[in-house]
Every structure is written in structure tokens, then in C-alpha cells.
C-alpha positions as CSV (number, residue, x, y, z in Angstrom):
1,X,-2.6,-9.4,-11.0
2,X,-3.6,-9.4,-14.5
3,X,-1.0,-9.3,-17.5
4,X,-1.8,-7.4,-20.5
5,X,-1.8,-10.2,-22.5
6,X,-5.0,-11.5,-20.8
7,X,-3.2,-14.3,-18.9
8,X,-3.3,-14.6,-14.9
9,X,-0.5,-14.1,-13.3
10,X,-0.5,-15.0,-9.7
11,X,1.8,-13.3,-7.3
12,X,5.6,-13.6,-6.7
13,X,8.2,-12.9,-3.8
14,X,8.7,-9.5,-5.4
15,X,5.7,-8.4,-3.8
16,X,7.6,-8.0,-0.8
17,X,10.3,-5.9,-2.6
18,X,8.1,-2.7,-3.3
19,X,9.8,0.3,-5.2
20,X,10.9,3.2,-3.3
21,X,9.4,6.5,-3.0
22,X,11.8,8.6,-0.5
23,X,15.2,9.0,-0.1
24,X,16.1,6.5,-3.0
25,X,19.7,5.5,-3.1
26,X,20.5,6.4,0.9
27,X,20.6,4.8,3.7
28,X,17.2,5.8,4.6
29,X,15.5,5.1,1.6
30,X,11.6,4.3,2.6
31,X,9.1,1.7,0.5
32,X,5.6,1.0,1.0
33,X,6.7,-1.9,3.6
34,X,9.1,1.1,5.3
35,X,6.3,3.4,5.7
36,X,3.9,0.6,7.3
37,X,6.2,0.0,9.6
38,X,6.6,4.1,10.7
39,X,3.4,4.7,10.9
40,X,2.4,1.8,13.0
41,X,5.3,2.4,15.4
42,X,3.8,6.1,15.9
43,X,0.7,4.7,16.3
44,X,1.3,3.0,18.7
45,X,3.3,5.4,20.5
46,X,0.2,7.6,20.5
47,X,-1.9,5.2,21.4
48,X,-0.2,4.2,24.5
49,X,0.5,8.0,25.7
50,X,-3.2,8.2,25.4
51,X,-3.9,5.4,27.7
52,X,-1.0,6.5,29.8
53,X,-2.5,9.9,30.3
54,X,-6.2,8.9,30.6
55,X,-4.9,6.5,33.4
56,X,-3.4,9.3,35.5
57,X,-6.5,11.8,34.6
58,X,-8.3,9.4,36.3
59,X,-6.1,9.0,39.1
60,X,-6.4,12.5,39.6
61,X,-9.8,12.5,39.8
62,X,-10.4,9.4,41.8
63,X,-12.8,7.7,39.3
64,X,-13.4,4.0,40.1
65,X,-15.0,2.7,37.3
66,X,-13.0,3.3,34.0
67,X,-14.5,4.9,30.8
68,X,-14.1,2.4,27.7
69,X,-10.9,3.7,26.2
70,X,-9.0,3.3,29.3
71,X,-10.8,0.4,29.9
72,X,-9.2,-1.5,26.4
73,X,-6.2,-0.6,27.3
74,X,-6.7,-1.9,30.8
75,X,-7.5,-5.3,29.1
76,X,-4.8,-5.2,26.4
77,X,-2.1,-4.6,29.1
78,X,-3.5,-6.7,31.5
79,X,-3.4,-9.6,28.9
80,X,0.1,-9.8,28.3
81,X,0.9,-8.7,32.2
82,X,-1.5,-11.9,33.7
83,X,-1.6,-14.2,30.7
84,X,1.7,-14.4,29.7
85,X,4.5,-12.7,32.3
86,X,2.7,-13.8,35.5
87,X,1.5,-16.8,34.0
88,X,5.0,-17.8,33.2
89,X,7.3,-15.8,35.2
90,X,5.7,-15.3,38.6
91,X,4.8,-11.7,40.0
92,X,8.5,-10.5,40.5
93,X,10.0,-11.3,37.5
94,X,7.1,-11.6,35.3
95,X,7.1,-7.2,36.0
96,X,10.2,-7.4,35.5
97,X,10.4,-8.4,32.1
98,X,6.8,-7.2,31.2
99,X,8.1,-3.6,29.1
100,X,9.8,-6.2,26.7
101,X,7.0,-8.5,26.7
102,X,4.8,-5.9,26.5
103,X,6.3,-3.9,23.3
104,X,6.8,-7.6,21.4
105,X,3.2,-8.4,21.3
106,X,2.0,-5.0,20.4
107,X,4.5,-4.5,18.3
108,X,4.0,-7.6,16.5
109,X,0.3,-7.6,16.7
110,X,0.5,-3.6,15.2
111,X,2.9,-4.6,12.5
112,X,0.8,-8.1,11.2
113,X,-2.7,-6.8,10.8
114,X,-1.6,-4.3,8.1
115,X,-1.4,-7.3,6.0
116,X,-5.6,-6.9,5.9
117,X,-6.0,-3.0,6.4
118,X,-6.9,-1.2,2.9
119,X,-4.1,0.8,1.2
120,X,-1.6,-0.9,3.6
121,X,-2.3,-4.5,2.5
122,X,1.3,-5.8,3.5
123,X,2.0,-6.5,7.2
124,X,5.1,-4.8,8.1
125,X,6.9,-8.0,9.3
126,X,6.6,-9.4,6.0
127,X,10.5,-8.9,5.6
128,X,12.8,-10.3,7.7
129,X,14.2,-6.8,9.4
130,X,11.7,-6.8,12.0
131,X,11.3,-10.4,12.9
132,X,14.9,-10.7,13.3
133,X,15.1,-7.5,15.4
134,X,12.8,-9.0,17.7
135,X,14.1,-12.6,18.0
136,X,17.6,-10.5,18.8
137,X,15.6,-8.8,21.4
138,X,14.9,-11.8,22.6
139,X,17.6,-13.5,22.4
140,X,19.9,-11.0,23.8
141,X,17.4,-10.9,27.0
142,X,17.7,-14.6,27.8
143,X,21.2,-14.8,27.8
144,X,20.7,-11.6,29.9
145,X,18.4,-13.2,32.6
146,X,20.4,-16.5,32.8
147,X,23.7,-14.5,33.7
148,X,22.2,-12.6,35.8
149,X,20.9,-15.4,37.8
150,X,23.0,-18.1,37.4
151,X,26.6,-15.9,36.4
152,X,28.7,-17.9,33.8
153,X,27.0,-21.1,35.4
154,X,24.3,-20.3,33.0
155,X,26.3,-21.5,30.5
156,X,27.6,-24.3,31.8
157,X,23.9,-25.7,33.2
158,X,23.2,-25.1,29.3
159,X,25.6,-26.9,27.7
160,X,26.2,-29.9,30.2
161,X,22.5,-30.8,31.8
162,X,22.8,-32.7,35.2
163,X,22.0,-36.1,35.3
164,X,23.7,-36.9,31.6
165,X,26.6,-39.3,32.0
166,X,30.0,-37.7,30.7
167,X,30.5,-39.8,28.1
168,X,27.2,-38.5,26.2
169,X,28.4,-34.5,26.5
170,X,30.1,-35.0,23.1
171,X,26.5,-35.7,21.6
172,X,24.9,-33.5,24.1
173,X,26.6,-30.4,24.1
174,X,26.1,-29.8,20.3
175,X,22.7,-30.6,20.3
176,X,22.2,-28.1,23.4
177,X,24.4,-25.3,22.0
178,X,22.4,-25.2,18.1
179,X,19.3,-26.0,20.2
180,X,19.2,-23.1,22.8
181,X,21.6,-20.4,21.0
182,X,21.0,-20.9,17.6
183,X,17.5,-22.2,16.7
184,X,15.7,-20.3,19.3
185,X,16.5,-17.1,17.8
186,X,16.0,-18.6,14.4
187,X,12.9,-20.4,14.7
188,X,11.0,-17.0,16.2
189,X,12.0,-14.8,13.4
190,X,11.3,-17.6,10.4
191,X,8.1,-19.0,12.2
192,X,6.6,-14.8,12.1
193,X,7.7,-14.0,9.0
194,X,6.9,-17.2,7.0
195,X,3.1,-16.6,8.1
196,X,3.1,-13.6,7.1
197,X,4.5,-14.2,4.1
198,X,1.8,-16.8,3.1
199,X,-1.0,-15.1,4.7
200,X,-0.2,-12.0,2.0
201,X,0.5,-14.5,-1.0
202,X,-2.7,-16.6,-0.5
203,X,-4.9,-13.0,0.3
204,X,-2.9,-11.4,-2.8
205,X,-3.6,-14.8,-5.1
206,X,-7.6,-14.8,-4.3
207,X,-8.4,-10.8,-5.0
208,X,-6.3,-11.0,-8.0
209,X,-7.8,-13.9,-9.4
210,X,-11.2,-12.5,-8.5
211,X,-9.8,-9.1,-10.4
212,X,-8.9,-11.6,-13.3
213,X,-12.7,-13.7,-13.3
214,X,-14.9,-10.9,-13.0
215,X,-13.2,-8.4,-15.5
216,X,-11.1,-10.2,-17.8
217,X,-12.6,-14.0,-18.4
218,X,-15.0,-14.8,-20.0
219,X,-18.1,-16.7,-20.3
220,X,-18.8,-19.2,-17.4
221,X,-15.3,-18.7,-16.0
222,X,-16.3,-15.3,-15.0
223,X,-18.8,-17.3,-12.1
224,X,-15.6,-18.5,-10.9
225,X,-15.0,-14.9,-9.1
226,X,-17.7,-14.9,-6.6
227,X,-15.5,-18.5,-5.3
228,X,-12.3,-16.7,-5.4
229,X,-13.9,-13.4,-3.7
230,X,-15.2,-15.9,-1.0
231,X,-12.2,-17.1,-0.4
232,X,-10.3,-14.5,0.4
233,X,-12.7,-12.9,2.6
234,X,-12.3,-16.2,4.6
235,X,-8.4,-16.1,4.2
236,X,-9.1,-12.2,5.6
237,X,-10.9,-13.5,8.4
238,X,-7.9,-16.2,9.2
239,X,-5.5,-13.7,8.6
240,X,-6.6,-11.2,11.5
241,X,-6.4,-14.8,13.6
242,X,-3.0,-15.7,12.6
243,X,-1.7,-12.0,13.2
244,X,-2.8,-12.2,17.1
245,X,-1.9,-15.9,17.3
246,X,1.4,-14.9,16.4
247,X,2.1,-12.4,18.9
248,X,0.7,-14.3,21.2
249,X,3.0,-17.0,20.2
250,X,6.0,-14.9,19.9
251,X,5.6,-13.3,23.4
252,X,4.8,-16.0,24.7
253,X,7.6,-18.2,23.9
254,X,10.1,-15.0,24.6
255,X,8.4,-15.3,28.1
256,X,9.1,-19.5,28.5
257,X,13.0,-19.2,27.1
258,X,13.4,-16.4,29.9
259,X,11.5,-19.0,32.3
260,X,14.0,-21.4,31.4
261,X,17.3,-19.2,31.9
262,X,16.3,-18.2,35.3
263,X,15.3,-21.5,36.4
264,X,18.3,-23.8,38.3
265,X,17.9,-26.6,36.0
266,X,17.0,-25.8,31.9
């Protein structure tokens, strides 16, 4: 952004604090970041009952080879299902957890590329509410698998390892309880939302400053533009990488703390 006074001003946190347009002053009062977040969730809803009911029109009609709509969401699904829940999980259990798996990386994935889509421009986990609601998800289905395997062993196999003499539990335990019930959760949400977070200051910074070159320096500065456009049509590039390397990252280490609660020794 520009300030009146001809000086640059580069972006700030309140980017992420938008005003809002519905509702102001209730409980369900919706800003820009709100809205993203609605519409992508309904968007996805559609998208999967449209797979859903392609799949079972076909089905019906006993076609073999799938037309190219089902067949991307053949491929999507199948990603997560083989790649990540199978990979990690096994067969059983990998199915098991797959509708969780399944609705984090889509989820994620949905809500992070807004950061790049025109008019949206702000990827709706760019605020902590729906990184921690995930990592909770998470969290909560960990501690789910583990005492449902293991009972209130879980806890115990946790907190004392086998194999540590007794004497080292005192500097064990600790370390175990703020490593597997505290930082897990913790790490997930922070490491998702502090990418997007740069990933929308570093795209805001180089179309603002290209804004700024091309319209309000002057002289030779104004060249400087074309650089600063270039850039951020490479940091748009990297950005569309980091939003599917993220959900693959958060799914995937969802899927490897579950591994580890239903395994006998973790």
C-alpha cells in the first residue's frame, strides 16, 4: 500500500484483522477472512457430493472407465487414502481414520490457496481459529486411538518409555509429557499458520511495492516495478507449493502421531 503522503508503506499484522461487514458487534459477526472460510467449506461440500453422486451414477450404469471429473476425485481421494493412511497406518486402520485424514488435507489445502485466488487474496488459515481447530482435531484423535488400543496403558507407555532406567523418569517424564501432549498440538497449528502468514506478507509487500514503483515513483525508480512484479509472481508460484505442501504435511504428520498411539511401543 501506498500512503497519501507518497511514502511506501509495506504491510502490517493488521492485514489479518479485516473490518467487518455482517452481523458487527454479535457473536457471528463475518470479515473478509470469515467469508473465505464459508465459502470454501461449501465449496467443498459441493464438490464432494458431486463426486459422491457421479461415483454411484456410474455404478448404476456399470461404466468401467471413469469420465475426468470423477476421475480427479478418484485421484485426490486416492492420494490421501494410499499415500498417507495406508502408507502409514496399514489397510485396517489407515480406513479407519481416513474421513479425518481426508477432511484435514482438503480442508487445509481449500482454505490456503485463497491466499493467491483474486478478490480472496487471504488464505483462510491465516488466523489461528482454524489451525487450532484442526491441531485439536488432531489431537483429541490420538489420544483417542491410544486409549482405545492400549486403555490407560497408553498413558503410561507415554510417559515412562521401556528400556529408560528409573532413576532418569524424573528427566524423562517431562520431556515426554510437553513433548507428545503439548507441542504436538502446538507445533501443527503455529507451523500452518506462520506460512501462511508470511506467504500473504511477502505476496502483499511485492504487488504493493509494484503499485508504489509503477504509479507513484519517479524517474528510474519506477523500473524498479517490473523486479518487484516478478517477484511476486514467483512468490505466487511458491505459494500455491507451500499451500499443498502444508496439507500434505499436516495430514501427514496427524497420520504418524496416530501411528505412534496405536503402536505397543511410542
Amino acid at each position: 500500500m501506498a500512503a497519501e503522503d507518497g511514502q511506501f508503506s509495506p504491510p502490517t499484522i493488521y492485514e489479518f484483522y479485516p473490518e467487518v461487514f455482517l452481523f458487527e458487534g454479535t457473536p457471528f459477526a463475518i470479515n473478509r477472512i470469515m467469508m473465505i472460510r464459508l465459502i470454501v467449506m461449501v465449496l467443498l461440500i459441493v464438490l464432494f457430493w458431486l463426486w459422491a453422486r457421479k461415483f454411484n451414477q456410474s455404478v448404476k450404469a456399470g461404466q468401467v472407465v471413469p469420465g475426468r471429473f470423477q476421475l480427479l476425485g478418484e485421484m485426490a481421494l486416492n492420494f490421501v487414502r494410499k499415500s498417507i493412511a495406508h502408507d502409514q497406518l496399514g489397510e485396517k486402520d489407515g480406513d479407519r481414520f481416513l474421513p479425518l485424514l481426508t477432511t484435514i488435507f482438503f480442508m487445509v489445502l481449500g482454505m490456503n490457496i485463497t491466499g493467491i485466488i483474486p478478490f480472496a487474496n487471504i488464505a483462510g488459515t491465516s488466523v489461528i481459529g482454524i489451525p487450532l481447530v484442526l491441531a485439536a482435531a488432531a489431537y483429541v484423535t490420538f489420544i483417542y486411538a491410544g486409549v482405545k488400543r492400549h486403555g490407560m496403558g497408553f498413558f503410561k507407555n507415554a510417559l515412562f518409555p521401556s528400556g529408560v532406567p528409573v532413576y532418569f523418569y524424573t528427566l524423562v517424564t517431562p520431556i515426554e509429557f510437553l513433548s507428545t501432549f503439548i507441542l504436538r498440538p502446538v507445533t501443527l497449528a503455529l507451523r500452518l499458520l506462520m506460512n501462511m502468514v508470511a506467504g500473504h506478507l511477502l505476496l502483499v509487500l511485492c504487488f504493493s511495492a509494484t503499485h508504489f514503483f509503477f504509479f507513484q515513483a519517479e524517474g528510474i525508480f519506477q523500473f524498479f516495478g517490473a523486479g518487484t512484479l516478478l517477484f511476486g509472481f514467483a512468490f505466487t508460484l511458491f505459494e500455491i507449493l507451500v499451500s499443498v505442501l502444508q496439507a500434505y504435511v499436516f495430514t501427514l504428520l496427524t497420520t504418524v502421531y496416530i501411528q505412534l498411539a496405536l503402536a505397543d511401543e511410542h
